[in-house]
C-alpha positions in Angstrom: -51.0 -9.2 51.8 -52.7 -9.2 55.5 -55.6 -11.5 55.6 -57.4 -8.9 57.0 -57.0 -6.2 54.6 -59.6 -5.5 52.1 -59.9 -7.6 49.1 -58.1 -5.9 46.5 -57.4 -6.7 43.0 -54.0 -5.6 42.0 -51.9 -3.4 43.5 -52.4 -1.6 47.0 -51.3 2.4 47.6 -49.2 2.9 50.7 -48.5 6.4 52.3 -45.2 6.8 53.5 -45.5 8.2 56.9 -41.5 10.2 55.7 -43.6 12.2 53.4 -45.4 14.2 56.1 -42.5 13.1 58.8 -42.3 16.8 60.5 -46.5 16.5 61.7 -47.4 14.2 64.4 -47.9 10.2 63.5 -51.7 10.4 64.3 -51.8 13.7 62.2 -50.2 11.9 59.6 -52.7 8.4 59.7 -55.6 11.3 59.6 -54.2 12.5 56.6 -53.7 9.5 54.6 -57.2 8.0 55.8 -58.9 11.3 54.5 -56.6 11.2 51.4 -58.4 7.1 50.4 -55.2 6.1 50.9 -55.3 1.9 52.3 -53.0 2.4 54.6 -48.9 3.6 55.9 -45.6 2.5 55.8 -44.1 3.7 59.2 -40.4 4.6 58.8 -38.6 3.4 61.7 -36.8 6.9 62.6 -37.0 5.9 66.9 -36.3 2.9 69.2 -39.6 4.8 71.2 -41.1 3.1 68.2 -42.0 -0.2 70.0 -45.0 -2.3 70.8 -45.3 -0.3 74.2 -45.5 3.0 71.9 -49.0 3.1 71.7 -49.1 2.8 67.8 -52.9 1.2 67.9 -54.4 4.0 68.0 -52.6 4.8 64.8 -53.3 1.6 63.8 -57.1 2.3 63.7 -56.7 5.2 62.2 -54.9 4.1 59.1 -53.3 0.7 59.3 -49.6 0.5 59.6 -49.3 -2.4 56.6 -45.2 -1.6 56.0 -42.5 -0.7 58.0 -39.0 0.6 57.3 -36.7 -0.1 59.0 -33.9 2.4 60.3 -31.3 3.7 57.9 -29.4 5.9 60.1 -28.2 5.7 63.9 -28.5 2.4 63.9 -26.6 2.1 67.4 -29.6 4.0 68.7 -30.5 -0.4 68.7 -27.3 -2.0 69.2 -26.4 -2.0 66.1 -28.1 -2.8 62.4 -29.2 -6.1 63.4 -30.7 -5.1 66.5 -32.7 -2.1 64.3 -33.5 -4.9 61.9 -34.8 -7.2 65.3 -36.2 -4.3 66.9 -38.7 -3.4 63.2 -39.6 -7.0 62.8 -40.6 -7.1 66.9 -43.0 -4.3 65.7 -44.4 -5.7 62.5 -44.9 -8.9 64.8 -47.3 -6.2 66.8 -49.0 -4.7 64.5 -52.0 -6.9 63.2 -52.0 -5.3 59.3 -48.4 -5.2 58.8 -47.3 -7.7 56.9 -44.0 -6.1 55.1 -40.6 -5.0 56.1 -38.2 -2.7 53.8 -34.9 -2.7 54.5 -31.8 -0.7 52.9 -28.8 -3.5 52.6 -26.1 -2.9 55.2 -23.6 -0.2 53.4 -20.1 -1.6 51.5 -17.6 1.0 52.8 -14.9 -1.7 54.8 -16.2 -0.6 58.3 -19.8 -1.3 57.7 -18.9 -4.8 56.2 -16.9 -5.5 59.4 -19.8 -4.4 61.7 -22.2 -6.6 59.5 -21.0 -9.9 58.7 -23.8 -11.3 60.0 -25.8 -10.1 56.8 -22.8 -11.7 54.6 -23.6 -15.0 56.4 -27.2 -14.9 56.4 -29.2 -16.9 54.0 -32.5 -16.5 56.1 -33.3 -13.5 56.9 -37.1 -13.8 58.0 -35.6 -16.9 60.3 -32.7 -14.5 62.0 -35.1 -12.3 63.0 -38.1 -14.2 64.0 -40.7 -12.7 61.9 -44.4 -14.2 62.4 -45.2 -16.4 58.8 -47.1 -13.4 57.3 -44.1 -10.7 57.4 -42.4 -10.8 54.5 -38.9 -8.8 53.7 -37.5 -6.5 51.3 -34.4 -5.6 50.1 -34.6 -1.7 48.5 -32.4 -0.4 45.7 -30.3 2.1 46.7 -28.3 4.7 44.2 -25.5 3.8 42.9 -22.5 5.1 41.0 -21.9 4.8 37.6 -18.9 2.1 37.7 -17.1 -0.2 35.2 -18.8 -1.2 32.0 -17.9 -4.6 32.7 -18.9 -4.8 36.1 -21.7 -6.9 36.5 -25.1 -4.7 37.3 -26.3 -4.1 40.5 -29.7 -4.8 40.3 -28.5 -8.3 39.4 -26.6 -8.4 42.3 -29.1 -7.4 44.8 -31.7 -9.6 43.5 -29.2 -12.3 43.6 -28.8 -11.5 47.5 -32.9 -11.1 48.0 -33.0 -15.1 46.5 -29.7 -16.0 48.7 -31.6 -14.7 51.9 -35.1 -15.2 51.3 -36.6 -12.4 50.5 -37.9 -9.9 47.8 -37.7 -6.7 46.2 -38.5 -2.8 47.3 -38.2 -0.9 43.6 -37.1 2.5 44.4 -38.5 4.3 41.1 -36.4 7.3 41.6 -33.2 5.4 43.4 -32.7 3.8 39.8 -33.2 7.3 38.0 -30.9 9.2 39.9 -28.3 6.4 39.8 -28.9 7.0 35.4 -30.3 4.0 35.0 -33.1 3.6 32.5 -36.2 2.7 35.1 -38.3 1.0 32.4 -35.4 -1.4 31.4 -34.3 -2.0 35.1 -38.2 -3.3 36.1 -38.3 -5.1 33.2 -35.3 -7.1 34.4 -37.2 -7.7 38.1 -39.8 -11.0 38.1 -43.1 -10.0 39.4 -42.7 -13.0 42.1 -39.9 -10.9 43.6 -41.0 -7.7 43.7 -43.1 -7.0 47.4 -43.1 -3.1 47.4 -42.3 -0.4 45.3 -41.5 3.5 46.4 -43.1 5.4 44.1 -41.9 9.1 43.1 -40.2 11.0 40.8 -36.7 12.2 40.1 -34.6 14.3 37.8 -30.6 14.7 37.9 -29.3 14.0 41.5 -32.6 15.2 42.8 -34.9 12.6 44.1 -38.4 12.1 45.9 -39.9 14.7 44.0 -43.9 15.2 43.2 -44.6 12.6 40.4 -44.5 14.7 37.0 -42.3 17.2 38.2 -38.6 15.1 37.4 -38.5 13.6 34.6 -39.3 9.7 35.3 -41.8 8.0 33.1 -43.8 7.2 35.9 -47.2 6.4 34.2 -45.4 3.6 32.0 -43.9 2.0 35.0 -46.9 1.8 37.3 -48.9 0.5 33.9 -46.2 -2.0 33.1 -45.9 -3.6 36.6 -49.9 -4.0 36.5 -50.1 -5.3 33.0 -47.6 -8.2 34.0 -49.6 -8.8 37.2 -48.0 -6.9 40.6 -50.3 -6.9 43.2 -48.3 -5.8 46.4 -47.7 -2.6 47.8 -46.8 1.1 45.6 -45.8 2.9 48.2 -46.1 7.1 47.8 -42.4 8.7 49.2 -42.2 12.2 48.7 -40.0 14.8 50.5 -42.2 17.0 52.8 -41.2 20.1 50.6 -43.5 18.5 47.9 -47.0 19.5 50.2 -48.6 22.8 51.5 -48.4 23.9 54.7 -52.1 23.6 55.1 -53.7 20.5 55.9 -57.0 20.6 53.6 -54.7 21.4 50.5 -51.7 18.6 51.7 -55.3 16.2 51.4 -56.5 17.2 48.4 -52.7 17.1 46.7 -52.9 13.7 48.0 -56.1 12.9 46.8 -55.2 13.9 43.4 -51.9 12.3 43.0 -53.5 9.1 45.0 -56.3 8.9 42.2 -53.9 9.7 38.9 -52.3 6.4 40.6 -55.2 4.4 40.8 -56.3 5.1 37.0 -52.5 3.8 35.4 -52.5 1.0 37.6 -55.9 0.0 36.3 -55.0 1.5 32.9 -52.3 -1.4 33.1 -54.5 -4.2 34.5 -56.8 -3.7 31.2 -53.8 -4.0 28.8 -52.8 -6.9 30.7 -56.8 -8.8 30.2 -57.0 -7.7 26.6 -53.0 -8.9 26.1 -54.1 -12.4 28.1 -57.3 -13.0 25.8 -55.5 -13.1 22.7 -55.1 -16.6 21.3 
Protein backbone atom coordinates (compact mmCIF):
# COMPACT_ATOMS: atom_id res chain seq x y z
CA UNK A 1 0.00 0.00 0.00
CA UNK A 2 0.85 3.90 -0.40
CA UNK A 3 3.10 5.09 2.37
CA UNK A 4 0.91 7.73 2.78
CA UNK A 5 -2.31 6.04 3.31
CA UNK A 6 -3.60 5.47 6.72
CA UNK A 7 -2.28 2.78 8.82
CA UNK A 8 -4.58 0.05 8.33
CA UNK A 9 -4.66 -3.33 9.65
CA UNK A 10 -5.92 -5.82 7.09
CA UNK A 11 -7.75 -5.19 4.25
CA UNK A 12 -8.60 -1.65 2.61
CA UNK A 13 -12.34 -0.92 0.93
CA UNK A 14 -12.05 0.63 -2.51
CA UNK A 15 -15.00 2.29 -4.36
CA UNK A 16 -15.09 1.68 -7.94
CA UNK A 17 -15.62 4.95 -9.54
CA UNK A 18 -17.85 2.27 -12.61
CA UNK A 19 -20.41 1.87 -9.92
CA UNK A 20 -21.69 5.44 -10.07
CA UNK A 21 -19.87 5.88 -13.72
CA UNK A 22 -23.06 7.97 -15.21
CA UNK A 23 -22.54 11.10 -12.23
CA UNK A 24 -19.60 13.36 -12.50
CA UNK A 25 -15.93 12.00 -11.14
CA UNK A 26 -15.97 14.75 -8.32
CA UNK A 27 -19.67 13.75 -7.61
CA UNK A 28 -18.59 10.39 -7.35
CA UNK A 29 -15.20 11.05 -4.89
CA UNK A 30 -18.08 13.07 -2.69
CA UNK A 31 -19.90 10.09 -2.54
CA UNK A 32 -17.54 7.60 -1.55
CA UNK A 33 -15.75 10.08 1.00
CA UNK A 34 -19.29 10.59 2.66
CA UNK A 35 -19.99 6.82 2.34
CA UNK A 36 -16.24 6.14 4.87
CA UNK A 37 -15.11 4.64 2.05
CA UNK A 38 -10.73 4.92 1.98
CA UNK A 39 -10.58 5.73 -1.24
CA UNK A 40 -11.43 4.93 -5.50
CA UNK A 41 -10.42 2.84 -8.15
CA UNK A 42 -10.73 5.17 -11.33
CA UNK A 43 -11.62 3.10 -14.34
CA UNK A 44 -9.77 4.25 -17.25
CA UNK A 45 -12.88 4.85 -19.64
CA UNK A 46 -10.93 8.25 -21.54
CA UNK A 47 -7.47 9.14 -22.94
CA UNK A 48 -8.75 12.91 -21.35
CA UNK A 49 -7.86 10.90 -18.38
CA UNK A 50 -4.20 12.17 -18.09
CA UNK A 51 -2.00 13.93 -15.65
CA UNK A 52 -3.15 17.39 -17.35
CA UNK A 53 -6.95 16.26 -16.44
CA UNK A 54 -7.03 17.96 -13.36
CA UNK A 55 -7.72 14.70 -11.27
CA UNK A 56 -6.20 16.47 -7.94
CA UNK A 57 -8.90 17.89 -7.08
CA UNK A 58 -10.39 14.43 -7.08
CA UNK A 59 -7.61 13.30 -5.55
CA UNK A 60 -8.25 15.38 -2.33
CA UNK A 61 -11.51 14.56 -2.25
CA UNK A 62 -11.16 10.76 -2.12
CA UNK A 63 -7.77 9.45 -3.07
CA UNK A 64 -7.49 7.69 -6.36
CA UNK A 65 -5.42 4.44 -4.73
CA UNK A 66 -6.32 1.96 -7.99
CA UNK A 67 -6.69 2.42 -11.46
CA UNK A 68 -8.12 0.24 -14.21
CA UNK A 69 -7.01 0.36 -17.01
CA UNK A 70 -9.15 0.46 -20.38
CA UNK A 71 -10.92 -2.63 -21.53
CA UNK A 72 -12.55 -1.30 -24.55
CA UNK A 73 -11.42 1.10 -27.44
CA UNK A 74 -8.19 0.59 -26.84
CA UNK A 75 -7.05 2.37 -30.18
CA UNK A 76 -8.53 5.50 -28.47
CA UNK A 77 -4.29 5.00 -27.14
CA UNK A 78 -2.62 3.40 -29.95
CA UNK A 79 -3.43 0.37 -29.05
CA UNK A 80 -3.52 -1.96 -25.69
CA UNK A 81 -0.14 -1.25 -24.84
CA UNK A 82 -0.33 2.35 -25.28
CA UNK A 83 -3.75 2.17 -22.78
CA UNK A 84 -1.63 0.07 -20.58
CA UNK A 85 1.37 3.05 -20.89
CA UNK A 86 -1.04 5.73 -20.88
CA UNK A 87 -2.78 4.17 -17.00
CA UNK A 88 0.62 3.57 -15.50
CA UNK A 89 1.71 7.39 -16.72
CA UNK A 90 -1.31 8.31 -14.46
CA UNK A 91 -0.73 6.06 -11.48
CA UNK A 92 2.92 7.52 -11.79
CA UNK A 93 0.79 11.10 -11.10
CA UNK A 94 -1.25 10.34 -8.64
CA UNK A 95 0.53 10.44 -5.23
CA UNK A 96 -1.99 7.55 -3.42
CA UNK A 97 -2.18 5.27 -6.24
CA UNK A 98 -0.25 2.58 -5.89
CA UNK A 99 -2.20 -0.30 -7.99
CA UNK A 100 -3.04 -1.03 -11.50
CA UNK A 101 -5.80 -3.75 -12.67
CA UNK A 102 -5.61 -4.90 -15.88
CA UNK A 103 -7.94 -7.44 -17.97
CA UNK A 104 -5.25 -9.79 -19.99
CA UNK A 105 -5.15 -8.96 -23.77
CA UNK A 106 -8.22 -11.23 -25.26
CA UNK A 107 -7.36 -14.85 -27.09
CA UNK A 108 -9.49 -14.61 -30.29
CA UNK A 109 -6.40 -14.88 -33.23
CA UNK A 110 -6.66 -11.09 -33.98
CA UNK A 111 -6.15 -9.87 -30.56
CA UNK A 112 -3.04 -12.37 -30.10
CA UNK A 113 -1.60 -10.81 -33.31
CA UNK A 114 -2.11 -7.22 -32.12
CA UNK A 115 -0.52 -8.26 -28.75
CA UNK A 116 2.45 -10.17 -28.96
CA UNK A 117 4.17 -7.91 -27.00
CA UNK A 118 2.18 -9.30 -23.81
CA UNK A 119 3.22 -13.05 -25.02
CA UNK A 120 6.83 -11.75 -24.89
CA UNK A 121 6.68 -9.89 -21.83
CA UNK A 122 8.06 -11.22 -18.59
CA UNK A 123 8.19 -7.74 -16.91
CA UNK A 124 5.45 -5.91 -17.02
CA UNK A 125 6.00 -3.13 -14.28
CA UNK A 126 9.61 -2.68 -16.32
CA UNK A 127 7.71 -2.35 -19.99
CA UNK A 128 5.74 0.26 -18.74
CA UNK A 129 7.88 2.28 -16.50
CA UNK A 130 5.84 2.22 -13.39
CA UNK A 131 7.45 4.23 -10.24
CA UNK A 132 8.70 1.26 -7.49
CA UNK A 133 5.40 1.64 -5.56
CA UNK A 134 2.81 0.69 -8.47
CA UNK A 135 2.24 -2.62 -8.43
CA UNK A 136 0.04 -4.72 -11.30
CA UNK A 137 -2.73 -6.97 -11.56
CA UNK A 138 -3.89 -9.34 -13.73
CA UNK A 139 -8.09 -9.75 -13.20
CA UNK A 140 -9.95 -13.02 -13.86
CA UNK A 141 -12.16 -12.71 -16.51
CA UNK A 142 -15.24 -15.30 -17.24
CA UNK A 143 -14.71 -18.06 -18.91
CA UNK A 144 -16.42 -20.86 -20.63
CA UNK A 145 -16.96 -24.10 -19.38
CA UNK A 146 -14.31 -26.17 -21.60
CA UNK A 147 -12.74 -29.65 -21.60
CA UNK A 148 -12.46 -31.56 -18.39
CA UNK A 149 -9.03 -32.20 -19.07
CA UNK A 150 -8.01 -28.93 -19.93
CA UNK A 151 -5.85 -27.55 -17.47
CA UNK A 152 -7.89 -24.61 -15.21
CA UNK A 153 -7.67 -21.19 -15.92
CA UNK A 154 -7.05 -19.75 -12.83
CA UNK A 155 -3.89 -21.89 -12.91
CA UNK A 156 -3.05 -20.50 -15.98
CA UNK A 157 -3.44 -16.91 -15.22
CA UNK A 158 -1.61 -17.08 -12.06
CA UNK A 159 1.10 -18.84 -13.97
CA UNK A 160 1.27 -15.66 -16.33
CA UNK A 161 0.92 -13.08 -13.16
CA UNK A 162 4.47 -15.09 -11.81
CA UNK A 163 5.87 -15.13 -15.61
CA UNK A 164 5.42 -11.27 -15.73
CA UNK A 165 5.72 -9.97 -12.41
CA UNK A 166 2.82 -9.28 -11.12
CA UNK A 167 -0.24 -10.28 -8.95
CA UNK A 168 -3.80 -11.06 -8.80
CA UNK A 169 -7.26 -8.96 -9.11
CA UNK A 170 -10.06 -11.79 -7.80
CA UNK A 171 -13.15 -10.98 -9.61
CA UNK A 172 -15.73 -12.65 -6.98
CA UNK A 173 -18.43 -12.64 -9.41
CA UNK A 174 -16.22 -13.23 -12.83
CA UNK A 175 -15.52 -16.78 -11.17
CA UNK A 176 -19.34 -17.29 -10.27
CA UNK A 177 -20.72 -16.58 -13.41
CA UNK A 178 -18.05 -18.64 -15.26
CA UNK A 179 -19.70 -21.79 -12.63
CA UNK A 180 -16.90 -22.07 -10.82
CA UNK A 181 -17.10 -22.67 -7.14
CA UNK A 182 -15.65 -19.05 -5.66
CA UNK A 183 -14.62 -20.57 -2.25
CA UNK A 184 -12.51 -23.46 -3.93
CA UNK A 185 -11.04 -21.05 -6.65
CA UNK A 186 -9.59 -18.49 -3.67
CA UNK A 187 -8.49 -21.17 -1.85
CA UNK A 188 -6.30 -22.14 -4.75
CA UNK A 189 -4.80 -18.29 -4.92
CA UNK A 190 -1.62 -17.56 -2.31
CA UNK A 191 -2.27 -14.62 -0.28
CA UNK A 192 1.32 -13.18 -1.59
CA UNK A 193 -0.39 -12.97 -5.03
CA UNK A 194 -3.47 -11.59 -4.59
CA UNK A 195 -3.23 -7.36 -4.75
CA UNK A 196 -7.00 -6.54 -5.26
CA UNK A 197 -10.10 -8.14 -5.20
CA UNK A 198 -13.66 -6.78 -6.99
CA UNK A 199 -16.03 -7.49 -4.67
CA UNK A 200 -19.85 -8.15 -5.68
CA UNK A 201 -22.31 -10.58 -6.30
CA UNK A 202 -23.66 -12.78 -9.03
CA UNK A 203 -26.22 -15.31 -9.96
CA UNK A 204 -26.49 -17.24 -13.48
CA UNK A 205 -24.96 -15.12 -16.27
CA UNK A 206 -25.85 -11.98 -14.29
CA UNK A 207 -23.02 -10.31 -12.63
CA UNK A 208 -22.10 -7.10 -10.55
CA UNK A 209 -25.11 -7.33 -8.58
CA UNK A 210 -25.73 -5.77 -4.83
CA UNK A 211 -23.92 -8.30 -2.54
CA UNK A 212 -26.78 -10.68 -1.17
CA UNK A 213 -28.96 -10.31 -3.96
CA UNK A 214 -27.03 -13.37 -6.46
CA UNK A 215 -26.30 -16.07 -4.85
CA UNK A 216 -22.34 -15.84 -4.09
CA UNK A 217 -21.24 -16.70 -0.58
CA UNK A 218 -19.79 -13.52 -0.23
CA UNK A 219 -19.50 -13.31 3.72
CA UNK A 220 -17.34 -16.62 3.65
CA UNK A 221 -15.05 -15.25 1.08
CA UNK A 222 -14.31 -11.85 2.50
CA UNK A 223 -13.87 -13.82 6.06
CA UNK A 224 -11.65 -16.49 4.48
CA UNK A 225 -9.21 -14.08 2.68
CA UNK A 226 -8.88 -12.14 6.21
CA UNK A 227 -8.48 -15.22 8.29
CA UNK A 228 -5.40 -16.26 6.02
CA UNK A 229 -4.06 -12.67 6.24
CA UNK A 230 -5.01 -10.40 2.86
CA UNK A 231 -4.37 -6.99 3.46
CA UNK A 232 -4.61 -5.18 0.00
CA UNK A 233 -7.38 -3.68 -1.58
CA UNK A 234 -11.58 -5.19 -1.78
CA UNK A 235 -12.62 -3.22 -4.20
CA UNK A 236 -16.84 -2.51 -4.28
CA UNK A 237 -17.94 -2.94 -8.35
CA UNK A 238 -21.49 -2.77 -8.65
CA UNK A 239 -23.62 -1.91 -11.89
CA UNK A 240 -25.12 1.64 -11.47
CA UNK A 241 -28.67 -0.13 -11.60
CA UNK A 242 -27.88 -1.44 -8.02
CA UNK A 243 -28.27 2.49 -6.36
CA UNK A 244 -31.10 5.10 -6.06
CA UNK A 245 -31.44 7.89 -8.02
CA UNK A 246 -31.02 10.07 -5.01
CA UNK A 247 -27.84 10.97 -3.68
CA UNK A 248 -28.48 10.76 0.27
CA UNK A 249 -30.09 7.23 -0.21
CA UNK A 250 -27.05 6.03 -2.97
CA UNK A 251 -24.78 7.20 0.50
CA UNK A 252 -26.50 5.58 2.95
CA UNK A 253 -26.79 2.07 0.57
CA UNK A 254 -23.21 2.56 0.57
CA UNK A 255 -22.75 3.11 3.95
CA UNK A 256 -24.51 0.08 4.79
CA UNK A 257 -23.03 -2.34 2.39
CA UNK A 258 -19.46 -0.58 3.17
CA UNK A 259 -20.01 -1.38 7.04
CA UNK A 260 -21.58 -5.18 6.54
CA UNK A 261 -17.96 -5.39 4.78
CA UNK A 262 -15.98 -4.10 7.44
CA UNK A 263 -17.57 -6.48 10.14
CA UNK A 264 -16.68 -10.10 7.98
CA UNK A 265 -13.45 -8.86 7.21
CA UNK A 266 -12.77 -8.34 10.92
CA UNK A 267 -15.12 -11.33 11.60
CA UNK A 268 -12.18 -13.13 9.60
CA UNK A 269 -9.21 -11.39 11.18
CA UNK A 270 -10.46 -12.86 14.71
CA UNK A 271 -10.76 -16.39 13.43
CA UNK A 272 -7.49 -15.97 11.96
CA UNK A 273 -5.75 -14.71 15.84
CA UNK A 274 -7.73 -17.40 17.75
CA UNK A 275 -6.63 -20.08 14.76
CA UNK A 276 -2.81 -18.61 15.17
CA UNK A 277 -2.83 -18.92 19.15
CA UNK A 278 -3.45 -22.46 19.18
CA UNK A 279 -0.40 -24.57 20.05
Amino acid sequence: MSADAPGHDGPQILLSAGCLFHLPLKLIARIGRDAGFIGMELIMNSPKLNPEAGLEAINEVLPIRSLHAPFRDWADWGGHLGSWKATTALANFLPHADHITMHPPGTKLANMIQNRWFEKAYDLPLLLDAKGRIQFSLENMPWAVGSPFSKDPLDKLMEQCRDKNVGLTFDVCHMGVSGKNVMEAIEKVPMDLLYNVHYSDAVGFTEHLTPGVGALPLDDFLQNIARRGYDRYVTLELEPAAFPDDIDETIEVLIQLRESMEEQLAQGQRDGDFAAKIP
